[in-house]
VOGU-3710 file (C-alpha; in Angstrom, 3 decimals, decimal comma):
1> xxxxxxxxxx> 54,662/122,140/71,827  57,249/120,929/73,879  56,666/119,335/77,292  59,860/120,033/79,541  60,084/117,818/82,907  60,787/120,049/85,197  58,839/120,611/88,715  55,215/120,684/88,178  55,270/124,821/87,945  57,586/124,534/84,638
11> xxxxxxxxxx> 55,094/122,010/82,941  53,332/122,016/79,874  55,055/125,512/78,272  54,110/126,938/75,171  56,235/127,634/72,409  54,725/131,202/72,596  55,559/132,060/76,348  59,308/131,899/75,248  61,424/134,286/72,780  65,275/133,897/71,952
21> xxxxxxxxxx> 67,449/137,436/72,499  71,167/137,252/70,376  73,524/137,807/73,054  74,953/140,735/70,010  71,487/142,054/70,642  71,662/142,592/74,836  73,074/146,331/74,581  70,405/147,216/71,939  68,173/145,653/74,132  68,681/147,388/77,309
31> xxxxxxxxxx> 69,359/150,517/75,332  65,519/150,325/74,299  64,289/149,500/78,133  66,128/152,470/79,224  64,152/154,286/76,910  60,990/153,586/78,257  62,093/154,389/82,145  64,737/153,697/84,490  66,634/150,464/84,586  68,334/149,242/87,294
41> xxxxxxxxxx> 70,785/146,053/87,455  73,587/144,315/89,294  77,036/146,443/88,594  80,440/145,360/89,905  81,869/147,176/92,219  85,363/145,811/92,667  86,286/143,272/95,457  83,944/140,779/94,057  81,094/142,988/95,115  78,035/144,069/93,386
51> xxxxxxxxxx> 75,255/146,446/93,771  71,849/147,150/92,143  71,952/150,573/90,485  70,942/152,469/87,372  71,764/151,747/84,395  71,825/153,061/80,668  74,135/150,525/78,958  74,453/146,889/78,712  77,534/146,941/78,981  77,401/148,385/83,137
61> xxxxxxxxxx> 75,241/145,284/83,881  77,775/142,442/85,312  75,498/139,376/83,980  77,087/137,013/86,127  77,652/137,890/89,764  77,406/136,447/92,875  74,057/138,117/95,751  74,593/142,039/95,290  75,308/143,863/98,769  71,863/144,632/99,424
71> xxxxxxxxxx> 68,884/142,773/97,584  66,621/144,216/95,046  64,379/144,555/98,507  65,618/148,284/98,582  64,085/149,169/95,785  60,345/147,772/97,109  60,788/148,718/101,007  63,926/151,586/100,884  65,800/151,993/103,767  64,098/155,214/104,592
81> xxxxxxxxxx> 60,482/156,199/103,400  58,897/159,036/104,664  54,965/157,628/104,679  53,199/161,161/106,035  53,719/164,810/106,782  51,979/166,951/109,172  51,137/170,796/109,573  49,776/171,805/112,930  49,534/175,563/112,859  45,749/175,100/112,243
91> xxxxxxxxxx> 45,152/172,184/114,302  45,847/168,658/113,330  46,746/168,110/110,047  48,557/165,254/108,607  48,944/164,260/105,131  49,648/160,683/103,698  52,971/160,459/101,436  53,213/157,770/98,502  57,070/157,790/97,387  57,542/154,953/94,005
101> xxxxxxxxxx> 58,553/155,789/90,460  58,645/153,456/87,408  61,424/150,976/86,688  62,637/147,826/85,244  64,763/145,971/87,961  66,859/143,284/85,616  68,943/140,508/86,587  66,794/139,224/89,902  67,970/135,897/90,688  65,974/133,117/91,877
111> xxxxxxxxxx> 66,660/133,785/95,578  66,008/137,093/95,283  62,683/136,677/93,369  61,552/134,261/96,273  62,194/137,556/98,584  60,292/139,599/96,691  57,380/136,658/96,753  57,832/136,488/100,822  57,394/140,523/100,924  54,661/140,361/98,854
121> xxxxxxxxxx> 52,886/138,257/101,113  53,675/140,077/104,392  52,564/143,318/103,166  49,000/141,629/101,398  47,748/141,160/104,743  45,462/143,145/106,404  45,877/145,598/107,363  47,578/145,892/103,479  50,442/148,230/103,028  49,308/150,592/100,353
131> xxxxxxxxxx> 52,827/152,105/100,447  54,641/148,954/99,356  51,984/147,314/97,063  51,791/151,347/95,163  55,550/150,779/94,568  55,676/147,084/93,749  53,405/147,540/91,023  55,257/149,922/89,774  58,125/148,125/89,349  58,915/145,548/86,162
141> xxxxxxxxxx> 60,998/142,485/87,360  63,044/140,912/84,821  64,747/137,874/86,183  68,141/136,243/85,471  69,440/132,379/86,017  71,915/130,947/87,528  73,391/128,339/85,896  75,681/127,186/88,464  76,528/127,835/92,743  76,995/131,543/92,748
151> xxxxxxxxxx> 79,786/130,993/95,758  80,324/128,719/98,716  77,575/130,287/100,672  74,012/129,795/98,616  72,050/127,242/99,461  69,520/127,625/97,468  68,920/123,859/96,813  67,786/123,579/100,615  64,826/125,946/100,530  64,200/124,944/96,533
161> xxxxxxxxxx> 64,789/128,542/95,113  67,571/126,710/92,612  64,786/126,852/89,518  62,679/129,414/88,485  59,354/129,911/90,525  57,362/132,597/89,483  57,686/136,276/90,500  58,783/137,932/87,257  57,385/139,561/84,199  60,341/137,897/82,140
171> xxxxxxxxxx> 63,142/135,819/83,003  66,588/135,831/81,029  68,092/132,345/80,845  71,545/132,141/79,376  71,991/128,892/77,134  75,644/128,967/76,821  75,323/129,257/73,045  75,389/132,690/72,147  71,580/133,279/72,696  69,598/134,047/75,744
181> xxxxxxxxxx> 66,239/132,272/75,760  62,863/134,235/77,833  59,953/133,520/79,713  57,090/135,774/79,366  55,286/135,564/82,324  52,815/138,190/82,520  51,239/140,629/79,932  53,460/143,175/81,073  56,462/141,658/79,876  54,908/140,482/76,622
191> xxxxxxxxxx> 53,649/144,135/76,038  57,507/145,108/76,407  58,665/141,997/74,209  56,257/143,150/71,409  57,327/147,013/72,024  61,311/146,166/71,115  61,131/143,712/68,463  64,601/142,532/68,287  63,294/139,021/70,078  62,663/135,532/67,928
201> xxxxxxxxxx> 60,010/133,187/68,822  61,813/129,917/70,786  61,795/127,131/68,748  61,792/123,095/69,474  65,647/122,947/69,338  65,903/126,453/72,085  63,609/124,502/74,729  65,458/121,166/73,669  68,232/123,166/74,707  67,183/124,926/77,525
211> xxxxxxxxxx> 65,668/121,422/79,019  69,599/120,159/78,752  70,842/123,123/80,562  68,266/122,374/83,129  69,212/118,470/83,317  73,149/119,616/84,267  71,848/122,058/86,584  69,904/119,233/88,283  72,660/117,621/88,771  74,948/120,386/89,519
221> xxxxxxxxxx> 72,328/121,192/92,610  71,416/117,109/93,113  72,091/117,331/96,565  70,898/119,664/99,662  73,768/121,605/100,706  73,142/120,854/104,849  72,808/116,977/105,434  68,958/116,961/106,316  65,436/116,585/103,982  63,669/119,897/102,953
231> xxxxxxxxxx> 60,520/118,579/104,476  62,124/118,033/107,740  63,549/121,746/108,495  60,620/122,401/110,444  60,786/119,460/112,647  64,268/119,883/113,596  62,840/123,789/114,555  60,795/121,620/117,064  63,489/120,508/118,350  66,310/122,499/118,528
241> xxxxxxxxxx> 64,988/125,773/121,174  67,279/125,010/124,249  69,849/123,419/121,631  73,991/124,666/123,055  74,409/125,835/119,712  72,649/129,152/120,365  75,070/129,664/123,362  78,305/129,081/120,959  76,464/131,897/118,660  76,249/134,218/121,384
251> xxxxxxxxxx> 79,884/134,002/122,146  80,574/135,013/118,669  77,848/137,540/117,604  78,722/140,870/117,522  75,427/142,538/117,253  76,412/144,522/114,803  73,110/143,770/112,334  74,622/142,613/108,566  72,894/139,813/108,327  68,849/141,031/108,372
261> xxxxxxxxxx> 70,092/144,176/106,508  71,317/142,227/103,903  68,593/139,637/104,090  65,791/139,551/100,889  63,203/138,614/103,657  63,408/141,003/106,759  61,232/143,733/106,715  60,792/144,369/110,291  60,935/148,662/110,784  60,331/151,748/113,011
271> xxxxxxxxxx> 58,263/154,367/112,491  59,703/158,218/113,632  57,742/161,454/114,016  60,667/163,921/112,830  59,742/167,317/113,516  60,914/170,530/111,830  62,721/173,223/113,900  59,440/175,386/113,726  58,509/172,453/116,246  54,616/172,709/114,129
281> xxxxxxxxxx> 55,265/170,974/111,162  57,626/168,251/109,867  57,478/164,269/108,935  56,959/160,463/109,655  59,338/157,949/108,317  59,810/154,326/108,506  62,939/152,699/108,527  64,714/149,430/108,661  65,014/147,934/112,206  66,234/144,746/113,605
291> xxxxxxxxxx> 65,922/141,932/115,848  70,068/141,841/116,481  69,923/145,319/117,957  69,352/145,071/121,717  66,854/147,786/121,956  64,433/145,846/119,434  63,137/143,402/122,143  62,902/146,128/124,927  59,489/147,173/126,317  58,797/149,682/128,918
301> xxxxxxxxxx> 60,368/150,238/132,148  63,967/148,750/130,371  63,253/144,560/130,310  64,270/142,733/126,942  62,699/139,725/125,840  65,937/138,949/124,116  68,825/140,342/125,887  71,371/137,804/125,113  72,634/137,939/121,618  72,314/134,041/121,086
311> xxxxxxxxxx> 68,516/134,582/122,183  68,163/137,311/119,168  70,190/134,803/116,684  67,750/132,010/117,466  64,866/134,287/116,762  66,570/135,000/113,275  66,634/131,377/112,597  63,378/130,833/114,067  61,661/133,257/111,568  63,248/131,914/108,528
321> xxxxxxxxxx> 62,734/128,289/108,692  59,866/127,891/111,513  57,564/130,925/112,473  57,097/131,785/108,766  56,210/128,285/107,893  53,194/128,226/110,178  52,126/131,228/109,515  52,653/131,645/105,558  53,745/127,801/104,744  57,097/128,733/103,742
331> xxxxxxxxxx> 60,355/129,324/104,220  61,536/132,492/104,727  65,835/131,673/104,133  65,913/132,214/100,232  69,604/130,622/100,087  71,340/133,482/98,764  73,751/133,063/101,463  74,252/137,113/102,076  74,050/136,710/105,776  76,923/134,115/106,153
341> xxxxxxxxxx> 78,385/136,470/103,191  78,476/139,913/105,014  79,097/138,533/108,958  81,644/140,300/111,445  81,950/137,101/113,125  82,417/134,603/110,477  79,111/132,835/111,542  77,597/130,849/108,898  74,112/129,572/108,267  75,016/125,872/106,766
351> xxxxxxxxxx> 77,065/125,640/109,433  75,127/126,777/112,043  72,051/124,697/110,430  74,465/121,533/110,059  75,426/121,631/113,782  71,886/121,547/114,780  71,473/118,224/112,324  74,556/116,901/114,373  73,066/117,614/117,537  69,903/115,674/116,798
361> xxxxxxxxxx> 71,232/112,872/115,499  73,256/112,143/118,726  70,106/112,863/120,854  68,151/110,817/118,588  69,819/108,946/115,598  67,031/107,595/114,312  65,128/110,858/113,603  66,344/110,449/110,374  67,138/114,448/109,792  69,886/113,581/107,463
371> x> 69,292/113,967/103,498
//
């Protein structure tokens, strides 16, 4: 047995949760997966852009890329799910829908596995969403490292989503030697390891090497990437509601939604009756909403609780680093950096968060905010 020392999660591993895939091996490898079911991975699409989408080679998967467009969250909540039907020629009649299939989703990053954690939360709680936890379990999550930044816009140190934390069956970790080296992590993922037997069992000298890679990455991602402590994110929340910031924002904010459709952790949505031209029969759906749209806030008789567009980027903020951590003790920003990625306006979230660190520490420099 080898003890690695990394955070308390990554302790005391068994030689038997890990298995060593030849990098000569990867094409056979997904060749067998895509035997079993669908696979779907990140594939370049030109530009620097990448996408999640079905796969039957290796050789389609781009291995390392920076956050796809949209996160692997499509796949769990799409964009449009219809959720019933109804018939009312002989009276009221409406029938629950379950859409999900079977799949492997394969290269998940860290910060997009910590969305899929934050989902999985949201939709646990009564009342559960059957829809989404059918589908999720459904789906086989094979994750994928990264090494190094991805671009100038993760932060994935800040919210700690930089090392593995759960939320896969198996997780691919390239040691820069020819060889990828695996965590099994449930029995699913074991059942699939045993299944395509081109895997050896990790020896001493693989998690030797895998706890070096880990040691560079440490220091690669030694230091927070905005100036202030990870524990004090939701003090500076306290702080920060009537900060001018928010009014700079809303001079720049276009409205125009990117960043919570590209974010891992919104899952805010409408729900439509759409109804056939017969006028009797015909569907509900759910579909993504969100809180930059100015009709999201509005209630009846026309008032907004959030007509300003600063007032609905302070909300975003709000729910990623404050609202979620009272009421599911975490943070809801995974770092992948896809809203400051994808803006119209150029607005940027270590930015915006460093700004607010600025702020306080000229109100109050002895807060001590800065990391």
């Amino acid at each position: 047995m080898v003890v690695l020392t990394n955070p308390p999660e990554e302790r005391l591993v068994f030689m038997e949760q890990y298995v060593v895939l030849k990098k000569r091996d990867f094409n056979d490898f997904i060749a067998a997966v895509t035997r079993e079911q669908k696979v779907f991975a990140p594939v370049a699409k030109g530009h620097n852009q990448y996408a999640f989408e079905e796969v039957t080679s290796g050789n389609q998967i781009a291995i390392d890329y920076i956050p796809t467009i949209l996160p692997p969250k499509k796949y769990f909540m799409p964009q449009y799910e219809t959720i019933a039907t109804y018939d009312t020629f002989n009276g009221q009649n409406m029938e629950s829908v379950m859409e999900y299939e079977d799949m492997v989703l394969f290269g998940v990053h860290t910060c997009d596995l910590a969305g899929i954690q934050c989902l999985n939360i949201v939709f646990s709680q009564q009342p559960k969403d059957t829809n989404y936890l059918m589908r999720k379990n459904k789906i086989l999550i094979i994750g994928y490292e990264c090494n190094s930044y991805c671009d100038e816009y993760a932060s994935c140190r800040l919210v700690y989503n930089h090392l593995p934390n759960g939320g896969y069956d198996l997780f691919f970790t390239n040691l820069e030697n020819g060889s990828f080296i695996i965590h099994i992590n449930t029995l699913i993922g074991e059942e699939l390891v045993k299944k395509i037997k081109i895997f050896k069992e990790a020896d001493d000298s693989d998690l030797q090497t895998l706890e070096d890679l880990r040691e560079r990455k440490r220091k690669i991602f030694a230091k927070n990437e905005v100036p202030i402590e990870h524990e004090k994110i939701p003090e500076l929340f306290d702080k920060v509601y009537d900060s001018k910031i928010w009014n700079e924002l809303d001079k720049r904010c276009v409205a125009c939604g990117n960043c919570t459709n590209v974010c891992p952790t919104c899952y805010c949505f409408d729900v439509i009756d759409e109804p056939n031209l017969d006028l009797k029969t015909g569907r509900r759906y759910r579909r993504w909403d969100s809180c930059q749209n100015e009709e999201f806030a509005k209630v009846a008789g026309g008032e907004s609780f959030r007509s300003e567009r600063g007032a609905r980027q302070r909300h975003r903020y709000y729910r990623k680093f404050s609202y979620s951590i009272e009421k599911f003790s975490r943070f809801f920003c995974t770092g992948c950096g896809r809203c400051s990625r994808t803006c119209m306006a150029g607005i940027d979230l270590k930015e915006t968060l460093t700004k607010l660190v600025e702020e306080q520490d000229m109100k109050n420099p002895d807060a001590g905010y800065r990391g």
